[in-house]
C-alpha positions as CSV (number, residue, x, y, z in Angstrom):
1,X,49.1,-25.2,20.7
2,X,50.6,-22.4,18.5
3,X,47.4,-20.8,17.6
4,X,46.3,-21.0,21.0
5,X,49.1,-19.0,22.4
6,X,48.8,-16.7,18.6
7,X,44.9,-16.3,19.5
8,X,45.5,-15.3,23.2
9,X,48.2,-13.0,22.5
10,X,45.9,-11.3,19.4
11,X,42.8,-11.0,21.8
12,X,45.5,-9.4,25.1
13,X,46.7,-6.9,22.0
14,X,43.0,-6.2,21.3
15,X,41.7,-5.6,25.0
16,X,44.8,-3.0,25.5
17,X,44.0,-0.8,22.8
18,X,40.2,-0.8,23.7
19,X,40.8,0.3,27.3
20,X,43.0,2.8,25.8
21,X,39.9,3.8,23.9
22,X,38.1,3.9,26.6
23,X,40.2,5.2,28.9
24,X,40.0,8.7,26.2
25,X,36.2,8.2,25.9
26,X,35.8,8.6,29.8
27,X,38.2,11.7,30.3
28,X,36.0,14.3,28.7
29,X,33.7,13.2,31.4
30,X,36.4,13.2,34.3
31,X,37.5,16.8,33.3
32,X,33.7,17.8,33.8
33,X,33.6,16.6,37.3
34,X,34.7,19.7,38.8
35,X,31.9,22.0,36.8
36,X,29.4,19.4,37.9
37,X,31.1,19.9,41.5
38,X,30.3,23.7,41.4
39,X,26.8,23.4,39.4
40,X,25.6,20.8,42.7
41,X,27.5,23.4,45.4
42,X,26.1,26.6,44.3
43,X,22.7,25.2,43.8
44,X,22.9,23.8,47.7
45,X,24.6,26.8,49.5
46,X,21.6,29.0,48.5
47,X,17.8,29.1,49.2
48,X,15.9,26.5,47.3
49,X,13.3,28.4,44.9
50,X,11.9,27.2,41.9
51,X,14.3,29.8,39.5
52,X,17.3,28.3,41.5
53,X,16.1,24.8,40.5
54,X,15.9,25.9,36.9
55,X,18.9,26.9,37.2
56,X,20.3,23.8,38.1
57,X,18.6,21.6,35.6
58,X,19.1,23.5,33.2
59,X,23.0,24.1,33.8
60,X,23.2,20.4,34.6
61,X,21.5,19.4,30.8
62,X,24.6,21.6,29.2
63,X,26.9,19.9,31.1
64,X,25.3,16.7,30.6
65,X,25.4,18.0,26.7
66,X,29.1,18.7,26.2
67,X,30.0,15.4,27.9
68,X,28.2,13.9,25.5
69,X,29.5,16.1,22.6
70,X,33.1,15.3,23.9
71,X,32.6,11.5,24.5
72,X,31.4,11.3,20.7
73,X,34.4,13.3,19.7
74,X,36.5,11.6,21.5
75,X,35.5,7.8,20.4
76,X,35.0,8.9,16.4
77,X,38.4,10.5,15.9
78,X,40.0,7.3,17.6
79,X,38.4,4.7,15.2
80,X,40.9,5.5,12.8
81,X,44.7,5.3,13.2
82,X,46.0,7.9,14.9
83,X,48.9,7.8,12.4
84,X,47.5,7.7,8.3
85,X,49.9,6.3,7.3
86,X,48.8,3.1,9.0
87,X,45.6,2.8,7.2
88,X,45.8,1.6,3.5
89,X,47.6,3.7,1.3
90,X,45.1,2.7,-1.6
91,X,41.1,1.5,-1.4
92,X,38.3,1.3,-3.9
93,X,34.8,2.1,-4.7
94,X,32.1,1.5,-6.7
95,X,34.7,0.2,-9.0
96,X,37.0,3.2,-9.0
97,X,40.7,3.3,-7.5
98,X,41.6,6.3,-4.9
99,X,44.9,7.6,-2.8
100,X,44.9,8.6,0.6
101,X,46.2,11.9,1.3
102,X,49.2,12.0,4.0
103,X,46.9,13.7,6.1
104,X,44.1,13.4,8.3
105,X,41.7,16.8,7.8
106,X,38.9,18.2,9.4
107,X,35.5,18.2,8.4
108,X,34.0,21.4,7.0
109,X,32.2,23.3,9.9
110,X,32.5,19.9,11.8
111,X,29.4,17.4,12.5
112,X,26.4,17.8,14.0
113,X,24.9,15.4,16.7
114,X,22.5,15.4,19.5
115,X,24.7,17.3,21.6
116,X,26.2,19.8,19.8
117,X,28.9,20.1,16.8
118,X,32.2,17.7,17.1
119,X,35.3,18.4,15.2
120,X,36.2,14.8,12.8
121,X,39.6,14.6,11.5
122,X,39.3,11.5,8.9
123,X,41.3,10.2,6.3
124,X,40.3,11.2,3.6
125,X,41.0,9.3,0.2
126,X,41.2,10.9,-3.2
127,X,40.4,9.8,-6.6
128,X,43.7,8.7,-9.4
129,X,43.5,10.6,-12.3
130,X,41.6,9.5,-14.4
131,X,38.6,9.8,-12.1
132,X,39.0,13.6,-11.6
133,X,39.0,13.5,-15.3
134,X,35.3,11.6,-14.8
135,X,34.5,14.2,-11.8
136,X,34.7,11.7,-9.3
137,X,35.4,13.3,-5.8
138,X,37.3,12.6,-2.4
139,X,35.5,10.7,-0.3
140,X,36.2,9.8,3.9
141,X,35.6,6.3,4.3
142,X,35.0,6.7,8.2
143,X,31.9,9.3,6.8
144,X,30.4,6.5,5.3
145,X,31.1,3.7,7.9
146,X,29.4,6.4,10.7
147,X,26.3,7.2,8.5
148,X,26.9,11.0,8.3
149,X,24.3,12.6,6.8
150,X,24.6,14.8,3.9
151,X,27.8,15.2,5.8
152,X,26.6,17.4,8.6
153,X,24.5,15.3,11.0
154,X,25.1,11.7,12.7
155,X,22.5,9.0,11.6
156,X,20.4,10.4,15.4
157,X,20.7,14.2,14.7
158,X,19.1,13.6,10.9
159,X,16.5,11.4,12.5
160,X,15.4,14.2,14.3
161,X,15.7,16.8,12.0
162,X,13.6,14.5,9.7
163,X,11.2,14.0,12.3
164,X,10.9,17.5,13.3
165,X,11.1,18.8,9.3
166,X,7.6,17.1,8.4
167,X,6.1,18.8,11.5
168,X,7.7,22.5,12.0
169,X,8.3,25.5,9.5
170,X,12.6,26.2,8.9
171,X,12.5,28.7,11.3
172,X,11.1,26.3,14.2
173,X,13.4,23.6,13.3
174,X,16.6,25.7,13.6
175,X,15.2,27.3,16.6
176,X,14.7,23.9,18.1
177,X,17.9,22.5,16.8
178,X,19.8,25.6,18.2
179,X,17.8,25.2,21.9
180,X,17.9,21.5,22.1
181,X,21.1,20.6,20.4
182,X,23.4,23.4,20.7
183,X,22.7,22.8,16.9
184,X,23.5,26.3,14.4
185,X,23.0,25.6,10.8
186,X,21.8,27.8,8.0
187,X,18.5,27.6,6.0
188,X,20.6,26.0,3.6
189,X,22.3,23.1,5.4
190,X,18.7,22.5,7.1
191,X,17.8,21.9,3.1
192,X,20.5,19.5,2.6
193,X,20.1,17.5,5.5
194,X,16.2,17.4,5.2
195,X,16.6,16.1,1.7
196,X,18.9,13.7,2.1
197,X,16.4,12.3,4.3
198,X,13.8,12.3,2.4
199,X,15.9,11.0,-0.8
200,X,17.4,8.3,1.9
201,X,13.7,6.8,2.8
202,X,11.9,7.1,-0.4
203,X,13.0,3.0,-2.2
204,X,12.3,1.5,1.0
205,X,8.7,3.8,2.2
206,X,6.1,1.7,-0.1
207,X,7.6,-1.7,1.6
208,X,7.2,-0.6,4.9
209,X,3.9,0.7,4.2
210,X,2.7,-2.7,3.1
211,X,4.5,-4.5,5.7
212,X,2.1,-2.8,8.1
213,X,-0.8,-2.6,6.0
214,X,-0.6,-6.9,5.9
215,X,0.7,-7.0,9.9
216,X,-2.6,-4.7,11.0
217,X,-4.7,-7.6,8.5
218,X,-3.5,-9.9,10.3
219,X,-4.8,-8.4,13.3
220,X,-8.4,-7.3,11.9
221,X,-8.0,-10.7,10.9
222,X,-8.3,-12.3,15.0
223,X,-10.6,-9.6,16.1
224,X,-14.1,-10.6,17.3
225,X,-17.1,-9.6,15.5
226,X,-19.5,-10.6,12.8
227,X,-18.2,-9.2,9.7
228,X,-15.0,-10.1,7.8
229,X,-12.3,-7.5,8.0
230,X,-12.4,-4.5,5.4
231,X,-9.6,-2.7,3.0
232,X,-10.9,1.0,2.9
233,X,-9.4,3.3,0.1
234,X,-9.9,6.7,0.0
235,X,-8.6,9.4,-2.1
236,X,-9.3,13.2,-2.8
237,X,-7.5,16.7,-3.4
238,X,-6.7,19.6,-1.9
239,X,-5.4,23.2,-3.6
240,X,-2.2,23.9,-2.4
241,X,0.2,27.2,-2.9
242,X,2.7,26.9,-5.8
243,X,5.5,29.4,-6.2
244,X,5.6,31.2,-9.6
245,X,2.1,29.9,-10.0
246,X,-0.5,32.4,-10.1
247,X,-3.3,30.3,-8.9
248,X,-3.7,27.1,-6.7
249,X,-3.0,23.9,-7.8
250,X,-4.2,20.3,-7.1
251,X,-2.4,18.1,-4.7
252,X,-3.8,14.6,-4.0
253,X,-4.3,12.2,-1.2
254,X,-4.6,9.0,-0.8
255,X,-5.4,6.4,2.3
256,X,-5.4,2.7,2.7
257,X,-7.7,1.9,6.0
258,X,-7.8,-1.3,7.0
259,X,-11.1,-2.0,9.7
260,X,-11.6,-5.0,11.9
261,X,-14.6,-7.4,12.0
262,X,-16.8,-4.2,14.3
263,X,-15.8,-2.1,11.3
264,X,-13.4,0.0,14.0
265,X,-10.2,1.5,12.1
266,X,-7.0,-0.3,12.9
267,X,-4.8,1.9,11.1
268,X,-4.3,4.1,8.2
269,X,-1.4,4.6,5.9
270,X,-1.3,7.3,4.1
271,X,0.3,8.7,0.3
272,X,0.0,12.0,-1.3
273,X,1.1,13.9,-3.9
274,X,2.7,17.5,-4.8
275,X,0.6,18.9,-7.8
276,X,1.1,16.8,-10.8
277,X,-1.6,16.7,-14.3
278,X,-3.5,13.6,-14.1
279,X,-2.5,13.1,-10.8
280,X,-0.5,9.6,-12.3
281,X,2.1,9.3,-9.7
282,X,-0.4,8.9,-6.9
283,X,-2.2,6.9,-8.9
284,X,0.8,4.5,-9.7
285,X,1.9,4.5,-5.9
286,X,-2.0,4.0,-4.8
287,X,-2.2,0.8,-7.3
288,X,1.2,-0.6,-6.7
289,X,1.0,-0.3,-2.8
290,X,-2.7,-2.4,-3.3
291,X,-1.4,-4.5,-5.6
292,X,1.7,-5.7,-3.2
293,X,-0.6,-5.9,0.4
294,X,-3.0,-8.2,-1.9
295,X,-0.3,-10.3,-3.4
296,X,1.3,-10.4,0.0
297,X,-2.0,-11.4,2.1
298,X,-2.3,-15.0,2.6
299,X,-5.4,-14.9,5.0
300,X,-8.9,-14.6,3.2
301,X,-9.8,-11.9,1.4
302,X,-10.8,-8.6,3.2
303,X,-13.8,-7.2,1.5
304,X,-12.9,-4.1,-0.7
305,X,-13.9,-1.1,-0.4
306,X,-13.7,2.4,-1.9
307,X,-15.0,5.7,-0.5
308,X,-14.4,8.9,-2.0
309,X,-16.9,11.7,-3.0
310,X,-17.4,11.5,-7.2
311,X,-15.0,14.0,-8.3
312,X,-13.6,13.4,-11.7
313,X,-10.2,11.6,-10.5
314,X,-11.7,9.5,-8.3
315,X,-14.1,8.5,-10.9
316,X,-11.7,7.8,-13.5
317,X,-9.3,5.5,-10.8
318,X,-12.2,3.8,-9.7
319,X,-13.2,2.9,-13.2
320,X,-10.0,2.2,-15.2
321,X,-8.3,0.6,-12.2
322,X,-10.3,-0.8,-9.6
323,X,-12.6,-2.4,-11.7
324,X,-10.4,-3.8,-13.7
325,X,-7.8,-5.2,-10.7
326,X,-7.2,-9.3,-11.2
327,X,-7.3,-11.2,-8.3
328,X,-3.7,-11.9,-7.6
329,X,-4.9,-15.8,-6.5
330,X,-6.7,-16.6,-9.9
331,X,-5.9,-15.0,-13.2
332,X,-8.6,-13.9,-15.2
333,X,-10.8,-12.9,-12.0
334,X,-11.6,-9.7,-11.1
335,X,-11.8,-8.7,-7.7
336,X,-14.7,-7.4,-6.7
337,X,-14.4,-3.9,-5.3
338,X,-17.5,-1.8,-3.7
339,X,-17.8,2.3,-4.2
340,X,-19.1,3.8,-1.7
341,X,-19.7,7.5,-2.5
342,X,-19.3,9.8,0.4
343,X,-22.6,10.1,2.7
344,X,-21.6,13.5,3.7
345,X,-21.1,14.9,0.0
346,X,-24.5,13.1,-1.1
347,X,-25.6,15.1,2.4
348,X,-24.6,18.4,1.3
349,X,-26.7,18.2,-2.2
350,X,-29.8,17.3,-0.4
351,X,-29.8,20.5,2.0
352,X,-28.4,22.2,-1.8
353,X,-32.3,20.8,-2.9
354,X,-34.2,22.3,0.2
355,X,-32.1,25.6,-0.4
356,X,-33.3,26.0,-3.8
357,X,-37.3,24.1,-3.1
358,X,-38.4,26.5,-0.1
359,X,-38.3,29.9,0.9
360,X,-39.0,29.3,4.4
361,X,-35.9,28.5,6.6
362,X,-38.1,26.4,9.2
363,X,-39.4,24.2,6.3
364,X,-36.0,24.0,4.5
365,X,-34.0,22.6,7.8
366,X,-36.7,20.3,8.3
367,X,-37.1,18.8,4.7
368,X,-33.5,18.5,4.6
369,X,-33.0,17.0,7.9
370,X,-35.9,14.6,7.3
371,X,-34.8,13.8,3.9
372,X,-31.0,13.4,5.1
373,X,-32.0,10.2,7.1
374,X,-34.0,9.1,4.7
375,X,-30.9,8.7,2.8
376,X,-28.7,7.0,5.2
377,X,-31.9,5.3,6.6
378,X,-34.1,3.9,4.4
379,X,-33.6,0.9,1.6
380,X,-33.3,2.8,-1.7
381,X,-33.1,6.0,0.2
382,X,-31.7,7.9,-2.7
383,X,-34.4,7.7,-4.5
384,X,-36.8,8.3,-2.5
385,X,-35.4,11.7,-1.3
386,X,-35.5,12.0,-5.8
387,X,-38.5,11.7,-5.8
388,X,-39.7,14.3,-2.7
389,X,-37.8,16.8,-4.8
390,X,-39.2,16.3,-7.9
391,X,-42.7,16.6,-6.0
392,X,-41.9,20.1,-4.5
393,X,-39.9,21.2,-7.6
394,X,-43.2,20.8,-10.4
395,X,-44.9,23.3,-7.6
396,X,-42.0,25.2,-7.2
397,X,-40.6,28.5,-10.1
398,X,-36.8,28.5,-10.4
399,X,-35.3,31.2,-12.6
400,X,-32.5,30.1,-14.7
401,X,-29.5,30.1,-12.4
402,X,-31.5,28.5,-9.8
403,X,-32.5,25.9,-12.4
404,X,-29.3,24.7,-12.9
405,X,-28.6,24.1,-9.7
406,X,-31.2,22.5,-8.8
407,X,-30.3,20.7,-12.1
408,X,-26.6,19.9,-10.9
409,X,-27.3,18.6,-7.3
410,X,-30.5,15.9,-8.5
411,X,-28.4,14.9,-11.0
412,X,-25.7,14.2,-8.8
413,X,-27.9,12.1,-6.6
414,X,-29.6,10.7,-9.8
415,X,-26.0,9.5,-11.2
416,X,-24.2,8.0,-8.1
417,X,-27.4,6.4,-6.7
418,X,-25.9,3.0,-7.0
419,X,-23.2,4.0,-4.9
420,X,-25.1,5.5,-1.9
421,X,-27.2,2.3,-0.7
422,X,-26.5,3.8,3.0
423,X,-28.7,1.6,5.1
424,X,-27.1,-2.0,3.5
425,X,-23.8,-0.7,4.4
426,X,-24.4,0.1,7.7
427,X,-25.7,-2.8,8.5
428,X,-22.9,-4.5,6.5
429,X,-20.4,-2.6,9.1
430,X,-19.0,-0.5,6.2
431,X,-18.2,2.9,6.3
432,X,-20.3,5.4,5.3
433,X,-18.5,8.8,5.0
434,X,-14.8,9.5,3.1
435,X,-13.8,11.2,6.4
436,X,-10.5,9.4,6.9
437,X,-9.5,10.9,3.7
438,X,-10.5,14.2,4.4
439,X,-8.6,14.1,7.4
440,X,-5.9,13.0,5.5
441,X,-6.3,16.0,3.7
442,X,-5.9,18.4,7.0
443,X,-3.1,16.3,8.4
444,X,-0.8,15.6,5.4
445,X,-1.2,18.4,3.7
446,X,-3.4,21.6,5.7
447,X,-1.7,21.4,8.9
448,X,2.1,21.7,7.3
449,X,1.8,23.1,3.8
450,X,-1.0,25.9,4.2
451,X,0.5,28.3,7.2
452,X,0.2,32.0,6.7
453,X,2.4,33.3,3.6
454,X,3.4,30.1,2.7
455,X,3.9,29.3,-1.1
456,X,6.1,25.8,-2.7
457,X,8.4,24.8,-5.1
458,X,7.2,21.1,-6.4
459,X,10.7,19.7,-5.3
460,X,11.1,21.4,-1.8
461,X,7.7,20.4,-1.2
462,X,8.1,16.3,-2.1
463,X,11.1,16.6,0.1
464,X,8.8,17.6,3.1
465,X,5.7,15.5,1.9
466,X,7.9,12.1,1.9
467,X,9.3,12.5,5.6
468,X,5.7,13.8,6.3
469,X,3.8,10.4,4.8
470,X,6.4,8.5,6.8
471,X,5.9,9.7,10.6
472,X,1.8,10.4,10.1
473,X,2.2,6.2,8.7
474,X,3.6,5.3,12.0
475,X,6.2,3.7,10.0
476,X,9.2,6.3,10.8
477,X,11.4,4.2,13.0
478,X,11.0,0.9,10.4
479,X,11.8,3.1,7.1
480,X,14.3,5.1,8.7
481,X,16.7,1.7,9.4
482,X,15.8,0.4,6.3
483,X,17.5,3.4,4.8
484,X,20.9,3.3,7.0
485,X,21.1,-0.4,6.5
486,X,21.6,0.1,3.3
487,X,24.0,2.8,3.2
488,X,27.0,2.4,1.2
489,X,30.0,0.7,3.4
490,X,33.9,0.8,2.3
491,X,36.5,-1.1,3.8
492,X,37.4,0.7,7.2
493,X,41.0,0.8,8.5
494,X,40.6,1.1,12.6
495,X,42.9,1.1,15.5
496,X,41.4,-2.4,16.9
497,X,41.6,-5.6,14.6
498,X,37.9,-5.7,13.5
499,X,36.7,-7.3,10.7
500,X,36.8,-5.5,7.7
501,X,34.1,-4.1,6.0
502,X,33.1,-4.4,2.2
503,X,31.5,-3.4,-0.3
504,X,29.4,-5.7,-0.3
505,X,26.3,-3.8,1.3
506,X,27.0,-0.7,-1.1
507,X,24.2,0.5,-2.2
């Protein structure tokens, strides 16, 4: 009976302070009333036009703004006690012992959120001596308990400026932050908060990826048709601007299709790379990811497939790790993996033949065209468009620079001819063409990294390509609660009796 009475008194104690809570969340929005009074009577009392009803909307979404502003500010700096000296005198982490000062204290130029800047007056705990000796620093638990961002943004606002920082150049994003969020940062915080992003999603981007990569399997797995699902990889590269760097240097793409039984694309994910020799991180990101959606994948196996022009690195991955790839369901066995070398490059070095063969543009465009269907057309097309050039080229006097091209573009054909059997693959429902890839090209890397004037430092640019690969993915929202579930926690003195947090989920 005594803990009856103890628990009902403890849970009475509990619902006073919340509806004091409350009761201060709701007043920002009770002192608005009379602005939204005058907003609503000014906007009646005159002519309705279409400027007086952008007026309106547009003073109602400020108004609308700062109650939201104040409601936030209102609710954060009442989690704590109002009184420090209420909350813990002493608390740990990561193994270290800290003080809490007698003080609450402001944040520095206050916190950013999706409707505007708050002011956040925390407790703020700071290390014994012996960890300023190690150059450990003050720390605010209620900062780490809210998610605060590179200690400027709430968890929403830096999901947004992530968002908006793989699609817009700085000067957009603080244009947009200042017109949609009442938002006013410099270049530099914009950095911070950016990369803190981008540092925050990077352990958890390659599990998400395969996550989707196996669910969209799954899916190609039920779809109608007559051909067992495919796993298309692609990868290529793409000169990009370096600062300090006097010429252009090779970034690299990668993309892991996955088609359905008609051969239509289900989804892409897509990786990438800042200029690196060898391109070996893409390389170990491209092989791990494959490795993990083929471990993972308990259906039958897709059939495997690889299209990519012939260039020399995606020669060598082909070669020295695709061939070589175990099958994750019998050791020893190699899985079995198909190159398909892009129609459209093979393409362009049969109308490179008719260029160099005739002189007559009529005859060229229709040797070429002839002989490009021939290619994707006919069983052992390759060869037989070989073999039409050779004809024309014994009749035909090249000088020497002309010679070697002609040189370059047969051999090409002649070399990759086991890769370009187009008609069996298109009746097999596989792709043809490295498109997707290219594409990846434009989107990942083009459309954000190559604007007018624009020039990149290897680590600004990972920053940007990370949060980029993410949204164009479709796995922003999963990767982006990965990384706040695992933020750091410390225990959390607040004004209602909640359970205490730990560190248990420290990072």
């Amino acid at each position: 009976m005594k803990s009856i009475v103890l628990a009902v008194v403890a849970a009475t104690v509990v619902f006073q302070d919340l509806q004091a809570i409350l009761a201060r969340s709701r007043q920002p929005c009770l002192s608005l009333g009379e602005q939204l009074d005058a907003l609503t009577r000014c906007f009646l009392c005159q002519p309705i036009t279409p400027a007086s009803t952008l007026e309106f909307e547009n003073g109602l979404r400020l108004l609308l703004d700062e109650c939201g502003r104040l409601v936030l500010q209102a609710v954060f700096n009442h989690i704590e006690p109002e009184t420090p000296q209420d909350a813990p005198k002493h608390t740990r982490r990561d193994g270290q012992d800290y003080c809490r000062k007698n003080e609450k204290s402001p944040t520095r130029s206050g916190v950013a959120t999706l409707f505007g800047c708050i002011e956040l007056r925390r407790c703020l705990y700071e290390p014994l001596q012996e960890g300023r000796d190690d150059g450990q620093r003050s720390f605010a638990p209620l900062e780490l308990c809210l998610g605060l961002v590179a200690n400027n943004a709430t968890p929403a606002l830096a999901a947004r400026v992530g968002r908006l920082s793989s699609q817009h150049t700085q000067q957009q994003l603080l244009d947009l932050l200042q017109s949609d969020h009442h938002v006013c940062w410099s270049t530099k915080v914009l950095r911070q908060v950016a990369a803190a992003v981008s540092a925050g999603i990077a352990p958890y981007l390659r599990e998400v990826q395969k996550q989707r990569l196996l669910q969209w399997l799954a899916q190609a797995q039920t779809s109608h048709g007559r051909h067992r699902p495919t796993l298309s990889v692609g990868r290529d590269g793409i000169m990009l601007p370096i600062r300090h760097e006097p010429k252009y240097k090779e970034g690299g793409v990668a993309t892991l299709s996955v088609l359905d039984r008609r051969g239509r694309r289900v989804g892409t994910i897509y990786l990438g790379q800042m200029p690196e020799a060898g391109q070996i991180t893409l390389s170990r990101e491209l092989t791990a990811l494959l490795d993990g959606v083929l471990a993972g994948w308990d259906g039958p196996l897709p059939r495997l497939v690889y299209v990519t022009d012939a260039g020399y690195h995606q020669t060598t991955y082909f070669e020295e790790v695709l061939r070589q790839m175990e099958n994750p369901r019998h050791a020893g066995e190699r899985l079995q993996w198909l190159w398909i070398v892009d129609f459209y490059h093979a393409a362009h070095y049969v109308s490179k033949l008719a260029n160099l063969l005739f002189d007559d543009e009529k005859t060229r465009q229709a040797w070429a065209r002839r002989l490009r269907q021939v290619l994707r057309d006919q069983e052992r097309g390759v060869f037989r468009v070989l073999a039409s050039a050779a004809q024309y080229h014994g009749k035909t006097v090249l000088n020497k620079k002309e010679e070697k091209a002609y040189q370059e573009a047969y051999n090409y054909l002649l070399k990759h001819g086991n890769e370009m059997h187009y008609s069996k693959y298109k009746r097999a429902g596989l792709p043809l063409g490295s498109g997707i890839t290219e594409a990846g090209c434009k989107v990942v890397f083009t459309q954000r990294f190559k604007e007018s004037g624009m020039s990149w430092s290897l680590e600004g640019g990972e920053v940007i390509l990370r949060l980029r690969l993410a949204e164009l993915s479709g796995v922003w929202e999963e990767v982006y609660k990965e990384f706040l579930n695992h933020c750091p926690l410390v225990p959390l003195a607040t004004q209602l009796p909640f359970s205490a947090q730990t560190d248990e989920k420290a990072a």
